[in-house]
C-alpha positions in Angstrom: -13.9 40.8 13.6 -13.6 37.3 12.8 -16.1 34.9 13.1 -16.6 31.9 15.8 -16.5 28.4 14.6 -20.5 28.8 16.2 -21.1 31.8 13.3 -19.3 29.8 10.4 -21.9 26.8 10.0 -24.0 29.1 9.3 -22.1 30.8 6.2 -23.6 30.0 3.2 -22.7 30.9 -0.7 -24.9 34.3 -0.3 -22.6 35.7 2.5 -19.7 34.7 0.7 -20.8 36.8 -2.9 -21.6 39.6 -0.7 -18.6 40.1 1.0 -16.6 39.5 -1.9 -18.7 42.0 -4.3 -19.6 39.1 -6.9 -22.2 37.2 -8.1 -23.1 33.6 -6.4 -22.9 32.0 -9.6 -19.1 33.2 -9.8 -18.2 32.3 -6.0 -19.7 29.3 -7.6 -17.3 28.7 -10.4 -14.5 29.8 -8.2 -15.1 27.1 -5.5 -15.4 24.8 -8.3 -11.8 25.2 -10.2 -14.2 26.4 -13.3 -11.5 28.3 -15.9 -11.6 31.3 -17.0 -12.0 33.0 -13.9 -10.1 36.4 -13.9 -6.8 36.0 -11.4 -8.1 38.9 -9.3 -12.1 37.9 -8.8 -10.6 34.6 -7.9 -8.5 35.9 -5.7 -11.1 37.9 -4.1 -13.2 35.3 -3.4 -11.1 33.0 -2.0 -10.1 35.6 0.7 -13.3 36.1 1.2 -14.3 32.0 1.9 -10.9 32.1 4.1 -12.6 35.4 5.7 -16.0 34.0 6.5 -14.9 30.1 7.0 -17.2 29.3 3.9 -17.1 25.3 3.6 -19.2 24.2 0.1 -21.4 21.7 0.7 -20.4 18.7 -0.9 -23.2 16.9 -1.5 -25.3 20.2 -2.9 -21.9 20.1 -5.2 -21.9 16.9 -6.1 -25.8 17.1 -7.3 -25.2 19.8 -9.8 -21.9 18.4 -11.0 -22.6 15.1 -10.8 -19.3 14.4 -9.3 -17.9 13.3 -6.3 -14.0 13.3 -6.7 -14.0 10.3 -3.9 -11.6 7.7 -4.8 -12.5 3.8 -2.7 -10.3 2.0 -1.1 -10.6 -1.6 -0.3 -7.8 -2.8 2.0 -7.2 -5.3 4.8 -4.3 -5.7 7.5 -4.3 -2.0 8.2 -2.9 -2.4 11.6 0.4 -3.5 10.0 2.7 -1.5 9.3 3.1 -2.5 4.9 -1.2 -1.9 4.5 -1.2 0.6 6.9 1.6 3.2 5.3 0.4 2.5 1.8 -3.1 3.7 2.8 -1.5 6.9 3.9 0.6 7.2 0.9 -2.3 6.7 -1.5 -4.2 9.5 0.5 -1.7 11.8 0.1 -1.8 11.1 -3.8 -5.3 11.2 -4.0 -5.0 15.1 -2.0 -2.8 16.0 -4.7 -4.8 15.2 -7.5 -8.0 17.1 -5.9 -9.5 14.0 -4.8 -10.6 12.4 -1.1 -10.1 9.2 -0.4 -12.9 6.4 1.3 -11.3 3.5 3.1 -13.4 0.1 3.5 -10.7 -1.7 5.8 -11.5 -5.9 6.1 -11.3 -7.8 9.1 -9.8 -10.5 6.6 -10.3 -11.3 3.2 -13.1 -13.7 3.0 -16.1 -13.4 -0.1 -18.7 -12.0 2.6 -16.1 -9.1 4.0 -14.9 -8.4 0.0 -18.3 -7.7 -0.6 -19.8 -5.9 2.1 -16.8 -3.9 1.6 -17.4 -3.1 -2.2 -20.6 -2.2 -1.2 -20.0 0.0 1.5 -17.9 1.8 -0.9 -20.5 1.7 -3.7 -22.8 4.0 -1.0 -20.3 6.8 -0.7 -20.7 7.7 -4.2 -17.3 6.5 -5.2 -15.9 7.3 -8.6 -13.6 4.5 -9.1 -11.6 1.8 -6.5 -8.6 0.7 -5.4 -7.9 -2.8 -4.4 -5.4 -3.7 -1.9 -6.8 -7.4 -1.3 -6.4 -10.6 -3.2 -10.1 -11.4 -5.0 -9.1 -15.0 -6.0 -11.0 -16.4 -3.2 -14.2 -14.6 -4.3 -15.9 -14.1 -7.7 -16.0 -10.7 -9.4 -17.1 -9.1 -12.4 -18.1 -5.8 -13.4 -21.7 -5.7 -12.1 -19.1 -6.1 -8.7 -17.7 -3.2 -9.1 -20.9 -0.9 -10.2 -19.4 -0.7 -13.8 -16.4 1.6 -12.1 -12.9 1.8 -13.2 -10.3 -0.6 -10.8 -6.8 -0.6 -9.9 -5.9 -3.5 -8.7 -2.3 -4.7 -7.2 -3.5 -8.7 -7.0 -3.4 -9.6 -10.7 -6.0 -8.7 -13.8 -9.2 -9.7 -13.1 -11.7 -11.5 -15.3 -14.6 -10.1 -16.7 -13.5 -6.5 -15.4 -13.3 -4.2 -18.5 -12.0 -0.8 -17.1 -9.0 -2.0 -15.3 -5.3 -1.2 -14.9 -3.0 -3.6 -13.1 -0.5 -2.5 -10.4 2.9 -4.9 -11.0 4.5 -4.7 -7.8 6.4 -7.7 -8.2 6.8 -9.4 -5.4 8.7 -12.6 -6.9 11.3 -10.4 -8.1 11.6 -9.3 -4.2 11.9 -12.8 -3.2 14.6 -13.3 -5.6 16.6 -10.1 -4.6 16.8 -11.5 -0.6 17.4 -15.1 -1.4 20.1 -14.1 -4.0 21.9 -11.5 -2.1 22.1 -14.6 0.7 23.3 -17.1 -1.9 26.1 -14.6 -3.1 27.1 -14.2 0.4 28.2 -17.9 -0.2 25.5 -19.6 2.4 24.5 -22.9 0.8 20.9 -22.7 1.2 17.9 -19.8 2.4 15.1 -20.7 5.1 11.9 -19.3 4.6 9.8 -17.5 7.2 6.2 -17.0 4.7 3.3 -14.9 5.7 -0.4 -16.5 5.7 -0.5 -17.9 2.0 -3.9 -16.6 1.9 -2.2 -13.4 0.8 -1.2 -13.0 -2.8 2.3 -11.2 -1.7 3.5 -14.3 0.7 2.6 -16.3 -2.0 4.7 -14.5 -4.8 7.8 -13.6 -2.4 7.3 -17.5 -1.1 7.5 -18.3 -4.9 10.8 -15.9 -5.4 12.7 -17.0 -2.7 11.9 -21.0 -3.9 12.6 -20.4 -7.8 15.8 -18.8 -7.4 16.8 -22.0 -4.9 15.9 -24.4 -7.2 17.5 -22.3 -10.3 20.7 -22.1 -8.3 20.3 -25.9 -8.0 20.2 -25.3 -4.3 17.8 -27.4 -1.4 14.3 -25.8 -0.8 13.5 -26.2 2.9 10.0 -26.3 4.0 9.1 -22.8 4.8 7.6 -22.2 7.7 4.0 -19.9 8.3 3.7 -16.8 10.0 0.9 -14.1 10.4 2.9 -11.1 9.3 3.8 -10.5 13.0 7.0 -10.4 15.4 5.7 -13.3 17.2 5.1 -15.5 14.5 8.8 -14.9 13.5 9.7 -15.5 17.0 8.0 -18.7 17.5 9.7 -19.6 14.0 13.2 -18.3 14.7 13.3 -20.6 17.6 12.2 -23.6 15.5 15.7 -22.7 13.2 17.8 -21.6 16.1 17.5 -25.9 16.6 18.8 -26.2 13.6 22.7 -26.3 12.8 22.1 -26.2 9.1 20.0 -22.8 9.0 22.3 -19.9 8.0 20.4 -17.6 6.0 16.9 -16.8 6.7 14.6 -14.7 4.5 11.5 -13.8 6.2 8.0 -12.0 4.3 8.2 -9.2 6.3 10.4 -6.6 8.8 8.5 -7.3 12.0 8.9 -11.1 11.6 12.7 -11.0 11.0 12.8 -9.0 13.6 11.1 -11.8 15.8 13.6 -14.3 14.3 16.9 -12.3 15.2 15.1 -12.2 18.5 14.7 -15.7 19.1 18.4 -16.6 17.4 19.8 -14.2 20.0 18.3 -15.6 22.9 19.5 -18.9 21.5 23.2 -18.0 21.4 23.2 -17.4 17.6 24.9 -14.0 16.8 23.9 -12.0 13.9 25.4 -12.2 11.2 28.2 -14.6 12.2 26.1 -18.0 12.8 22.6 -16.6 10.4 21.8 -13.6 8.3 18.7 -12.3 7.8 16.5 -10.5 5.7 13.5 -8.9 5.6 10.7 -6.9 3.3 9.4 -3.5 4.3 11.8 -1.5 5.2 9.8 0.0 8.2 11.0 3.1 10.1 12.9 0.7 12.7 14.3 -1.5 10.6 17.8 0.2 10.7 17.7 0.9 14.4 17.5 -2.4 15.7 20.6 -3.5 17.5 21.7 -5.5 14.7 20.1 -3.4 11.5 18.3 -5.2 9.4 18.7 -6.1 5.7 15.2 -5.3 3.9 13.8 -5.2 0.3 11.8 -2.0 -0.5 9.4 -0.4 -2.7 9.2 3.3 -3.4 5.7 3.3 -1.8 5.2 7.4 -3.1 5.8 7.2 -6.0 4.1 4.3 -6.9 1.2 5.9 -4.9 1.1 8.9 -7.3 1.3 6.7 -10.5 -2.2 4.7 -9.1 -3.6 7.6 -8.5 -3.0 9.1 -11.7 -3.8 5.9 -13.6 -7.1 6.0 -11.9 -7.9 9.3 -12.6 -6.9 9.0 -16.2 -9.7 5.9 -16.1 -12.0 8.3 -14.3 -11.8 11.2 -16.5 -11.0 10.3 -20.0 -12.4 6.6 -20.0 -8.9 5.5 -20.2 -5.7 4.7 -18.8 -2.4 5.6 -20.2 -1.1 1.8 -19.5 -1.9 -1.9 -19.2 0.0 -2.1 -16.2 1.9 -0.2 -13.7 5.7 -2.0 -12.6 6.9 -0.8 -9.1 10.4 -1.6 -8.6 11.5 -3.0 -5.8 15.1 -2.2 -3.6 17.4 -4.7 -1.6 19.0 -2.2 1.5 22.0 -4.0 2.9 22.7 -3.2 6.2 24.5 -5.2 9.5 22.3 -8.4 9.7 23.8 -10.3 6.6 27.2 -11.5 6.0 28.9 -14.7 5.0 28.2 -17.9 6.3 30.6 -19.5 9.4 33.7 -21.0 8.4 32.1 -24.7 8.9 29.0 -23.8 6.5 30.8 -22.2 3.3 30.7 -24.2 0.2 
């Protein structure tokens, strides 16, 4: 008969030796990954902890082995749709590698939150941390970080000596949009930034401006967002005044999305009078009405190599690189294409 979820909280390592006809120190090992456990006593007990519904303890574990396998996180903007899917993503990696993952998510990104977030993660018992926030508008150190290994995606940090840096090169995904635009033959690019607190607006910003100026084209002012469909809305509709705006590149999906929005409702068809790109690639991207053109990154696989960069750090004290490049992807769909007649050069 199998037991009731009531009767397995009360299962303990005992029950779980008895059943299987071993020891408890071997149900220990077993539980554990220890090698050199013979195929079929593993075997035996494992059907045994499936049988009874044995859950260790992971705390009692953690005492004895003086390990927690809990990998921090430290991110902020999880209710978007870029922070949000990369959290999942690094999960996932973190699973396959044996490990759990703690999440400290930021209300935004100022020295007090950074902090009280580090900390918060400190308490779990973390083994090592993942940043997913820019830390130039606070000061850090080791002593910061409890002496654990980082992985960070904003840049090496100062005074931080276990450390690998995540290159995810954001320029290079400015410069991918605003040149696929330029080759299209449209004169110049408008910019739709996100909040320039954020290191990625500020690299994809500084993309989209260097290849401009290298292409000995104007720079327009770029206008600010929030990461947000309305932001790009309120922006679009700024442009869509505009007879000289062809080409718009803007930080993200959701506010290109709010820019073809407002260019539509201003007359302005996509692509014939303004393309426009965006960076994400998010699930609806190529189901709009118009599908949008996006830059991408492979967000699993570069996932996997944090993870295991981490855990190299974790383990062996080391990490197999300096610094990890994620490449990034232009996808071309329907919402780019040359400029009107009147506009080309």
């Amino acid at each position: 008969m199998s037991m009731t979820a009531r009767d397995t909280r009360g299962v303990v390592m005992f029950d779980v030796a008895k059943l299987a006809g071993v020891s408890q120190k071997t149900v220990s090992r077993v539980v554990n990954g220890a090698p050199h456990v013979r195929p079929e006593i593993r075997e035996r007990v494992m059907a045994a902890v499936s049988e009874l519904g044995y859950r260790p303890n992971v705390a009692a574990r953690a005492l004895v082995t003086q390990r927690t396998h809990v990998i921090g996180l430290l991110a902020v903007g999880t209710l978007l749709y870029g922070p949000a899917h990369r959290v999942f993503t690094l999960e996932q990696a973190a699973r396959e590698l044996g490990y759990e993952l703690a999440l400290a998510s930021l209300p935004d990104i100022s020295s007090d939150s950074f902090h009280h977030g580090i900390q918060s993660l400190l308490t779990r018992g973390v083994e090592g941390i993942i940043l997913e926030v820019p830390t130039h508008l606070t000061d850090v150190d080791d002593a910061t970080f409890g002496g654990l290994p980082v992985v960070t995606s904003i840049g090496k940090i100062p005074g931080v000596t276990h450390q690998t840096v995540i290159n995810s090169n954001q320029r290079e995904a400015g410069r991918l949009a605003t040149q696929h635009l330029l080759d299209l033959g449209h004169e110049t690019v408008f910019h739709v930034a996100g909040p320039l607190e954020w290191d990625v607006s500020q690299h994809r910003r500084d993309g989209w401006a260097d290849t401009l100026a290298a292409a000995g084209r104007p720079v327009p002012p770029e206008l600010l967002g929030d990461w947000s469909a309305r932001s790009g809305y309120e922006a679009g509709r700024e442009l869509a005044e505009r007879d000289d705006v062809t080409a718009v590149f803007a930080a993200n999906d959701h506010q290109a999305m709010g820019v073809m929005r407002a260019m539509a409702e201003a007359g302005r068809s996509i692509p014939a009078d303004v393309s426009v790109v965006g960076f994400d690639d998010v699930p609806e991207a190529e189901f709009q009405m118009v599908p949008l053109t996006t830059v991408r990154t492979d967000s699993y696989s570069s996932s996997r190599r944090v993870l295991s960069e981490l855990v190299a750090l974790i383990e062996h004290g080391e990490s197999t690189s300096e610094g990890i490049d994620v490449a990034c992807e232009l996808v071309v769909r329907r919402s780019t294409g040359r400029p009107p007649p009147h506009r080309r050069d």
